[in-house]
MDAnalysis code that builds the backbone (N, CA, C; Angstrom):
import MDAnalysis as mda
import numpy as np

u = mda.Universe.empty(471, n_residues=157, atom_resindex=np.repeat(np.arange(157), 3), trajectory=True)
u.add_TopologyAttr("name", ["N", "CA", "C"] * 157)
u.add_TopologyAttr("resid", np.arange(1, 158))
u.add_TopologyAttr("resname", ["UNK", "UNK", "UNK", "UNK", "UNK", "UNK", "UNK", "UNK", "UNK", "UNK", "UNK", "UNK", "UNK", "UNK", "UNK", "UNK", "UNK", "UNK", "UNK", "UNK", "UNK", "UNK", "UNK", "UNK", "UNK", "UNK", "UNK", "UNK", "UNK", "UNK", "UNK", "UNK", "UNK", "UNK", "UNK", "UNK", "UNK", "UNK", "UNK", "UNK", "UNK", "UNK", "UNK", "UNK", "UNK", "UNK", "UNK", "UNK", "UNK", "UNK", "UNK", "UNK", "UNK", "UNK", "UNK", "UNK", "UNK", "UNK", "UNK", "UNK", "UNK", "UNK", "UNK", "UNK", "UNK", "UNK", "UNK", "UNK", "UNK", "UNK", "UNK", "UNK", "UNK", "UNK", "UNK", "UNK", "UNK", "UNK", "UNK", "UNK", "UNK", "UNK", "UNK", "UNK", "UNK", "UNK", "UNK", "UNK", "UNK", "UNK", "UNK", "UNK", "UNK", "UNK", "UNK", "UNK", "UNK", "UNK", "UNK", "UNK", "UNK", "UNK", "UNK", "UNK", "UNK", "UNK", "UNK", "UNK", "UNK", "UNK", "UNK", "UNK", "UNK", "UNK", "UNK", "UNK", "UNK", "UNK", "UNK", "UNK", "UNK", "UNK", "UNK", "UNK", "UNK", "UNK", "UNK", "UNK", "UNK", "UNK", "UNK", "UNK", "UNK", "UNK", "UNK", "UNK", "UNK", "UNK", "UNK", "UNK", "UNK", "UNK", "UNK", "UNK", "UNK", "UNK", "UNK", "UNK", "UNK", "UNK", "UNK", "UNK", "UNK", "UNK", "UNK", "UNK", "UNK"])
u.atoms.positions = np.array([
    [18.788, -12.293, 109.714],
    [18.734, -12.502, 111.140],
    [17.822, -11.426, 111.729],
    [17.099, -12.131, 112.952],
    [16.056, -10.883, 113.158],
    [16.120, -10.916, 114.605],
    [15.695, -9.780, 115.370],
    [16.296, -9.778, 117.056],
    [14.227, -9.972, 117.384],
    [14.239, -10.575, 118.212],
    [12.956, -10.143, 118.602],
    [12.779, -9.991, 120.336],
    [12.068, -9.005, 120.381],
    [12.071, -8.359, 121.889],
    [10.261, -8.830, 122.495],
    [10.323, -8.997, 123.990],
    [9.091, -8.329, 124.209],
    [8.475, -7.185, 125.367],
    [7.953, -5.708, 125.183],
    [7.708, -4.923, 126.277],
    [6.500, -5.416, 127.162],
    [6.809, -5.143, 128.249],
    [5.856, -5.816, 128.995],
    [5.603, -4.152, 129.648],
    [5.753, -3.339, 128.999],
    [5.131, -1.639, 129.434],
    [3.847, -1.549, 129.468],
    [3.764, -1.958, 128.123],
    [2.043, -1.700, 127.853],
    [1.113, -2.948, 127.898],
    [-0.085, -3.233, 128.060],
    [-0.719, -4.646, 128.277],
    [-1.937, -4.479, 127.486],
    [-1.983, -5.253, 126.507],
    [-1.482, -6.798, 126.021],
    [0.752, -6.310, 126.220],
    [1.210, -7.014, 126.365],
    [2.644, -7.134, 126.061],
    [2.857, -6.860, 124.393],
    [3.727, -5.853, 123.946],
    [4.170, -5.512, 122.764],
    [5.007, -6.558, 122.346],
    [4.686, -7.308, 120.808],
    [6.160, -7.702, 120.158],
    [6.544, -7.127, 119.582],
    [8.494, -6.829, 119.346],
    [8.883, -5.837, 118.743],
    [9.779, -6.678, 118.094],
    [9.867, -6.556, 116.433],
    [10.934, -7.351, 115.871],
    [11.821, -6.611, 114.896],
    [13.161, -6.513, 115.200],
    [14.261, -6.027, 114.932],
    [15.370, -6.398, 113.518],
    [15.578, -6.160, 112.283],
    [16.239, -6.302, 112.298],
    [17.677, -6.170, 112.425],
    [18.861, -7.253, 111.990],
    [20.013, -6.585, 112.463],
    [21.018, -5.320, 111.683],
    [21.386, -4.709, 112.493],
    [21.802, -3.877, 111.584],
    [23.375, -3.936, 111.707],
    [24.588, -3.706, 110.586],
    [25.380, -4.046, 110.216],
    [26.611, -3.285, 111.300],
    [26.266, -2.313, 111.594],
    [27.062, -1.693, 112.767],
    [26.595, -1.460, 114.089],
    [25.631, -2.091, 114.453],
    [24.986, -2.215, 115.753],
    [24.533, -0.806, 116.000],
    [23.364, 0.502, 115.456],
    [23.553, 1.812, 115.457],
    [22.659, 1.728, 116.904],
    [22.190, 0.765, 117.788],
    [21.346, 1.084, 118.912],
    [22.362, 0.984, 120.245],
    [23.812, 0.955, 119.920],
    [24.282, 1.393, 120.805],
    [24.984, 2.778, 121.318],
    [24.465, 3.208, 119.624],
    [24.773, 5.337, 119.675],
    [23.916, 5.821, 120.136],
    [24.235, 7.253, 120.207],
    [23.196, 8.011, 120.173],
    [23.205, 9.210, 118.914],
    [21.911, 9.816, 119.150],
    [21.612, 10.479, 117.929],
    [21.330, 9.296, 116.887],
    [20.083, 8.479, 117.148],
    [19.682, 7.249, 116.229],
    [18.303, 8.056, 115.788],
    [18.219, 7.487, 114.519],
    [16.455, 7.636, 114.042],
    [16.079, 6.653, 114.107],
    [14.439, 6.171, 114.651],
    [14.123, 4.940, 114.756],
    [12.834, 5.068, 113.887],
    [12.835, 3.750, 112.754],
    [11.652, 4.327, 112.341],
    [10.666, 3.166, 112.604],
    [9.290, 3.660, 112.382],
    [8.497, 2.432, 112.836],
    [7.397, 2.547, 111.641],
    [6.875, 1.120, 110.995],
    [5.894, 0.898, 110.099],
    [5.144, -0.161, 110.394],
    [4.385, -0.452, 109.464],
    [3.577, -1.879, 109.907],
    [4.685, -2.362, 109.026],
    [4.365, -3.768, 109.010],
    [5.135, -4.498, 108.064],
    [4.484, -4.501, 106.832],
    [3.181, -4.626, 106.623],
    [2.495, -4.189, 105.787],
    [2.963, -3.092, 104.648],
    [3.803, -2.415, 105.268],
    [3.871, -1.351, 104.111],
    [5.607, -1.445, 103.997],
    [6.028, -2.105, 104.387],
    [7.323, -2.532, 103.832],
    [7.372, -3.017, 102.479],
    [8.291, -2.443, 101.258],
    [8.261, -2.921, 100.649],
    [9.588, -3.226, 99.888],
    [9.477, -4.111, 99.254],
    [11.163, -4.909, 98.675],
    [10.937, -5.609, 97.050],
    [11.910, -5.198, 96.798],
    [11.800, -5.851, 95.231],
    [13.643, -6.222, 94.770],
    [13.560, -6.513, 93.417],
    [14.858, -7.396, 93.297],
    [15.773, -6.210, 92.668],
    [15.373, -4.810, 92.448],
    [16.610, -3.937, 92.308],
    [17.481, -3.046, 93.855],
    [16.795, -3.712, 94.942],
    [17.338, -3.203, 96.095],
    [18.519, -4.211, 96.727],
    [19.687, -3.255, 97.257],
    [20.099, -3.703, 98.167],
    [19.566, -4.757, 98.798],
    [20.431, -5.795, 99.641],
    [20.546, -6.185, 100.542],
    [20.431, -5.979, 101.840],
    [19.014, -6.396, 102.706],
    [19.085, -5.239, 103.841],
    [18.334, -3.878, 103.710],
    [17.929, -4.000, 102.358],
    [17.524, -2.224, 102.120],
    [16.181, -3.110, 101.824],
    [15.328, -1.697, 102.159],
    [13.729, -1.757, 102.134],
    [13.195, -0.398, 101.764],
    [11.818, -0.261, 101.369],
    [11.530, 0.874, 100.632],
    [10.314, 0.660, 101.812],
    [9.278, 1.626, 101.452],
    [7.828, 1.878, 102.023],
    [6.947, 2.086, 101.054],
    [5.766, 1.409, 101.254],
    [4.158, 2.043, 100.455],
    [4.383, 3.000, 100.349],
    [3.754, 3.407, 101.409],
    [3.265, 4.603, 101.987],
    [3.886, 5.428, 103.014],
    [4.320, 6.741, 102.252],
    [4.998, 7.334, 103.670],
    [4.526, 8.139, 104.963],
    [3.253, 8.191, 104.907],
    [2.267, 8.721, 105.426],
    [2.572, 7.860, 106.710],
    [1.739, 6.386, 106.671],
    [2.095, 5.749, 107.328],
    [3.808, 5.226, 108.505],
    [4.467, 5.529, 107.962],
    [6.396, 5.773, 108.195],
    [6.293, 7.142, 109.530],
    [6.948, 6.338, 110.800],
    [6.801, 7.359, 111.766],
    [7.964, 7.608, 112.051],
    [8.940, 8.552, 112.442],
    [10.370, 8.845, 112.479],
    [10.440, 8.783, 113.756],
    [11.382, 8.605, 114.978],
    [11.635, 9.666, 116.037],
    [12.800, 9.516, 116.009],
    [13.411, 10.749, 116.428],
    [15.026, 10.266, 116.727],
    [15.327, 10.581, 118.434],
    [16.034, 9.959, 118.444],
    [16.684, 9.406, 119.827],
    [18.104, 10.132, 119.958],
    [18.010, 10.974, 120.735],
    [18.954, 11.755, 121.135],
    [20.111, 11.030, 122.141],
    [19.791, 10.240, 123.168],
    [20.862, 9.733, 124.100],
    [20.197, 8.462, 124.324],
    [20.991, 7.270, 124.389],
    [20.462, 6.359, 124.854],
    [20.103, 5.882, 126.037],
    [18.902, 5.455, 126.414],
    [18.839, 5.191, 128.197],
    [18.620, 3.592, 128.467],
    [19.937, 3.827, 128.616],
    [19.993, 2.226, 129.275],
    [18.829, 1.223, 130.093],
    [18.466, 1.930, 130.918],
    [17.457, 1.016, 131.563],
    [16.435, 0.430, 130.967],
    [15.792, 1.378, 129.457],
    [15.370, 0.509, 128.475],
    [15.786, -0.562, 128.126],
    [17.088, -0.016, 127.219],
    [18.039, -1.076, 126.825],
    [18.317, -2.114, 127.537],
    [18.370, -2.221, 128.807],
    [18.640, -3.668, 129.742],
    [16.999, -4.425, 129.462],
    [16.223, -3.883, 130.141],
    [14.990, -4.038, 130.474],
    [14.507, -5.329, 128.914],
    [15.016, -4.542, 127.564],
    [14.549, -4.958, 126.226],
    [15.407, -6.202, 126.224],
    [16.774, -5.590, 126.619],
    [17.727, -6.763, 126.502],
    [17.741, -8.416, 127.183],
    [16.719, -8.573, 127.932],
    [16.487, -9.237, 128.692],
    [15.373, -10.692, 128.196],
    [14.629, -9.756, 127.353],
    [13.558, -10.525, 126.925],
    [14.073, -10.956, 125.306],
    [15.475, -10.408, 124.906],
    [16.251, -10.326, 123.517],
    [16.035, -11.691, 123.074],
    [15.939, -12.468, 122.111],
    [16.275, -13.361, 121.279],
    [16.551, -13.157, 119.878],
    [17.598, -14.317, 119.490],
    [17.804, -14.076, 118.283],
    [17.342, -15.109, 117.031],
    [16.551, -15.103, 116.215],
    [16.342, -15.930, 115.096],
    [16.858, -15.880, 113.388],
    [16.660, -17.016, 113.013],
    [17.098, -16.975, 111.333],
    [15.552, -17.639, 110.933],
    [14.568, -16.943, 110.967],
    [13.605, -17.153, 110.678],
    [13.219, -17.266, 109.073],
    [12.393, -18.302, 108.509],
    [12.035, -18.144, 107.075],
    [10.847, -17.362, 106.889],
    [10.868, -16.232, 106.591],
    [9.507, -15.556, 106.633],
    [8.708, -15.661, 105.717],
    [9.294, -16.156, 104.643],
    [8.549, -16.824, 103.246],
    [7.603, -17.604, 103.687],
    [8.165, -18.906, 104.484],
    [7.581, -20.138, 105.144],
    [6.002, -19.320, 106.078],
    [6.270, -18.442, 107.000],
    [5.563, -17.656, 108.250],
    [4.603, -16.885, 107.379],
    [4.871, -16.395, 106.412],
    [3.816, -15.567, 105.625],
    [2.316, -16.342, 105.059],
    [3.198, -17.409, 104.319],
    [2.269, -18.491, 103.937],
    [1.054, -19.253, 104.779],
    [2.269, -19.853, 105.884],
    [1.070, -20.060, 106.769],
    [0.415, -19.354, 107.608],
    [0.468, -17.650, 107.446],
    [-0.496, -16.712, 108.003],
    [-1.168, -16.974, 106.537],
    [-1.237, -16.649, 105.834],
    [-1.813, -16.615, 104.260],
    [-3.263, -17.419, 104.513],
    [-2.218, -18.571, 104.713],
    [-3.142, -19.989, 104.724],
    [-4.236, -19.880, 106.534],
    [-3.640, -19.154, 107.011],
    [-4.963, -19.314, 108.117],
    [-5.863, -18.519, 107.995],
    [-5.618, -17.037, 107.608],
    [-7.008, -16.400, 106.928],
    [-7.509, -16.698, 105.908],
    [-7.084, -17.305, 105.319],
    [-7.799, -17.912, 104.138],
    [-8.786, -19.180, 104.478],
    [-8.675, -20.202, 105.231],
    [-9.221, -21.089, 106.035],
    [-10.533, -19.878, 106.974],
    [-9.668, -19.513, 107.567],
    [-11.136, -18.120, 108.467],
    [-12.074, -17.786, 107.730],
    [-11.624, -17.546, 106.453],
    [-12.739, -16.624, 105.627],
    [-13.777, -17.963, 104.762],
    [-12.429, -19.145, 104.486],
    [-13.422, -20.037, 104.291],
    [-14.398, -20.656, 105.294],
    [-14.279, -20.305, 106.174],
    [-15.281, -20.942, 106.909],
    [-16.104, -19.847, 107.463],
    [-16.047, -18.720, 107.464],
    [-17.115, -17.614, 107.571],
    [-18.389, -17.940, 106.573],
    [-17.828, -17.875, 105.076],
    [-18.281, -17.968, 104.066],
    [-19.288, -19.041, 103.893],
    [-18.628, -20.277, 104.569],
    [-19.696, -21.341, 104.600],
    [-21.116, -21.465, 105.416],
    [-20.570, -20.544, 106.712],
    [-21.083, -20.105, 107.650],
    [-22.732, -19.420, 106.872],
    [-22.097, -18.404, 106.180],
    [-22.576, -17.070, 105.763],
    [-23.719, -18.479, 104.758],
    [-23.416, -19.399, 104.135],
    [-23.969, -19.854, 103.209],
    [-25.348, -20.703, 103.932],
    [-24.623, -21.516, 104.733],
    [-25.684, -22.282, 105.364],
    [-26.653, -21.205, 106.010],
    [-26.342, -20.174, 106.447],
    [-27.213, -19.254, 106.855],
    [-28.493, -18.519, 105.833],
    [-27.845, -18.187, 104.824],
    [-28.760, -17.646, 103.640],
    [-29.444, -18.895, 103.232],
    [-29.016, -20.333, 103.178],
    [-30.158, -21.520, 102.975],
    [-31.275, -21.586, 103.966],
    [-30.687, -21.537, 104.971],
    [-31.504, -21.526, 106.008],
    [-32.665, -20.793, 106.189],
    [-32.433, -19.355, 105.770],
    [-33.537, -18.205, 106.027],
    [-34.221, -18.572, 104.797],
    [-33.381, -18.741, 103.487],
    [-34.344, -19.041, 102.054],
    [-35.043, -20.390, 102.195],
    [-34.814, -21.215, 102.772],
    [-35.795, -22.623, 103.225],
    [-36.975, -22.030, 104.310],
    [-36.460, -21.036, 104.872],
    [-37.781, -20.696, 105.689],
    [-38.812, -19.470, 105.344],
    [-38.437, -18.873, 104.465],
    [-38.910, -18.518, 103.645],
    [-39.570, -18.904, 102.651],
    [-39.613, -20.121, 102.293],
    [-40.180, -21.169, 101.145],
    [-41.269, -21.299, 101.874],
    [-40.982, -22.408, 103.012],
    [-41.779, -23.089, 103.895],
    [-42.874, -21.849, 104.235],
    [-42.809, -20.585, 104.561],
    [-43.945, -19.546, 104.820],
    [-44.958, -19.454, 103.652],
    [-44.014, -19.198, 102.263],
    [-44.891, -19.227, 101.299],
    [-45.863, -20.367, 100.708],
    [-45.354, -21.805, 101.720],
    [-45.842, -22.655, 101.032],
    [-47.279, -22.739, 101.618],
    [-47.051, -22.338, 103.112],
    [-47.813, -22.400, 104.406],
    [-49.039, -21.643, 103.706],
    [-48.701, -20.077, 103.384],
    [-49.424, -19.369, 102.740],
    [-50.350, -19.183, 101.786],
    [-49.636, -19.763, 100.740],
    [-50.264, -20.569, 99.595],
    [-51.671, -21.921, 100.021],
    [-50.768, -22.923, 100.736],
    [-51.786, -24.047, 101.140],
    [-52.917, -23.964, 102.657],
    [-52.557, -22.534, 103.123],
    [-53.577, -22.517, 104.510],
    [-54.841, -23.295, 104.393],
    [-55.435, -22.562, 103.385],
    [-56.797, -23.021, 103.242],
    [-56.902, -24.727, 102.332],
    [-55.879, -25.669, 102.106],
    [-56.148, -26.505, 101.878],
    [-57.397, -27.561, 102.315],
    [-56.840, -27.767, 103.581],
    [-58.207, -28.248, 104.429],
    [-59.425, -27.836, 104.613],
    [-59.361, -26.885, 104.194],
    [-61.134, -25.986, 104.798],
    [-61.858, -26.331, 103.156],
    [-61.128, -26.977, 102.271],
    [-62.000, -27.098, 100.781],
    [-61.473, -28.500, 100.480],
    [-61.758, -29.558, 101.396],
    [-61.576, -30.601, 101.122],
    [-62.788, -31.248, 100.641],
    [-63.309, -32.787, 99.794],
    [-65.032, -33.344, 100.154],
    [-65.306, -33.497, 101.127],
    [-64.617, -34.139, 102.311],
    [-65.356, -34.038, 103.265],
    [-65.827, -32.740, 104.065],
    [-65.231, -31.848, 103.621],
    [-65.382, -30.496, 104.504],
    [-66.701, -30.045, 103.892],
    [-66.569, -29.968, 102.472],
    [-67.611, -29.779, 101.973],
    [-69.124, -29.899, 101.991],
    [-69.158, -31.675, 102.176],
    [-69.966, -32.364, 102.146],
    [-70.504, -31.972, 103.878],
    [-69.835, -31.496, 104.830],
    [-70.666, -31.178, 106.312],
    [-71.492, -30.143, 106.169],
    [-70.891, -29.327, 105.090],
    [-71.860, -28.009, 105.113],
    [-72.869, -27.553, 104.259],
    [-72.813, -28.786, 103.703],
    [-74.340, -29.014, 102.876],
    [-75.631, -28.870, 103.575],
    [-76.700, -27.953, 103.328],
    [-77.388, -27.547, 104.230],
    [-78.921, -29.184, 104.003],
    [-78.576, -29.682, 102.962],
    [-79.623, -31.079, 102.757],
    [-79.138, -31.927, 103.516],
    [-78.333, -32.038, 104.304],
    [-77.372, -33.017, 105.108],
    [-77.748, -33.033, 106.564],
    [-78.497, -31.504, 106.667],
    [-78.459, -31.178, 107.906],
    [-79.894, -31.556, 108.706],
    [-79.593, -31.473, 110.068],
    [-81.036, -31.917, 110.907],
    [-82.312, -30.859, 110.193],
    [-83.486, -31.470, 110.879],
    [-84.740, -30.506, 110.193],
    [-84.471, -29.437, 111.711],
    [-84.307, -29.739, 112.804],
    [-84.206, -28.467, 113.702],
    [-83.085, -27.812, 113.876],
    [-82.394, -27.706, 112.839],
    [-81.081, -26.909, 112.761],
    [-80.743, -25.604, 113.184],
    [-81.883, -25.236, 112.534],
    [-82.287, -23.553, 113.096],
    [-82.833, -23.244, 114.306],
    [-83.165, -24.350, 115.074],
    [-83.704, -23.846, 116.412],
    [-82.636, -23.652, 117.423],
    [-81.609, -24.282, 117.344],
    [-80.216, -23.872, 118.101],
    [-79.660, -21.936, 118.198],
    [-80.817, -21.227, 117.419],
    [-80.157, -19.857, 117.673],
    [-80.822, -19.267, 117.693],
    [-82.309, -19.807, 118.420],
    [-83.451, -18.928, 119.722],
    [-82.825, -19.120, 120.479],
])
């Protein structure tokens, strides 16, 4: 079972998701609260029930909470819900949407590198064949100087 809250303190709005704990310890005081990504939560099949380990403890932020102040507590309590969420199910289909993202970056990324390598072809081909036309027979055959008028040369007095 998992509590999920939302703060509307900070903006974007924080989600904060809770789970439950077996003696309700957020209605003492003198609580440690700890905070991780979920990311570095970690669980395997020789733990407890309820029990969780960490990656990394670097990451693992402690504070403890000396007295509780209610007006939080209402404020949180307000926006409270409770779920039996399958997170197996929720993981997957996060799984499955970056995986879709990246496939389609990728394709992205692909048609793009065809694109520049087709135009890149097309330059070299350009390059290669510029002078096609200028050495054709007929091109040839104009600049045959036996072809030409007998006052040819007087055009450049």
């Amino acid at each position: 079972m998992v509590y999920y809250f939302t703060s509307n303190v900070v903006d974007p709005p924080a989600f904060i998701y809770v789970g439950k704990d077996k003696v309700e310890s957020n209605k003492k005081d003198n609580v440690n609260i700890v905070y991780t990504p979920w990311s570095n939560l970690k669980k395997d099949g020789s733990m407890a029930v309820g029990q969780v380990g960490f990656k990394d403890q670097r990451k693992v932020k402690k504070v403890l909470v000396e007295a509780r102040t209610n007006a939080i507590i209402n404020r949180l309590n307000k926006t409270k819900t409770e779920t039996f969420p399958d997170l197996a199910v929720q993981r997957d289909e996060r799984d499955r949407t970056i995986r879709d993202r990246e496939k389609k970056l990728m394709l992205e990324r692909k048609k793009e590198e065809a694109r520049v390598a087709k135009e890149r072809k097309e330059k070299a081909w350009q390059k290669d064949h510029a002078y096609d036309d200028v050495f054709t027979e007929e091109a040839m055959e104009e600049n045959l100087n036996d072809k030409r008028d007998a006052n040819f040369y007087d055009d450049f007095m």
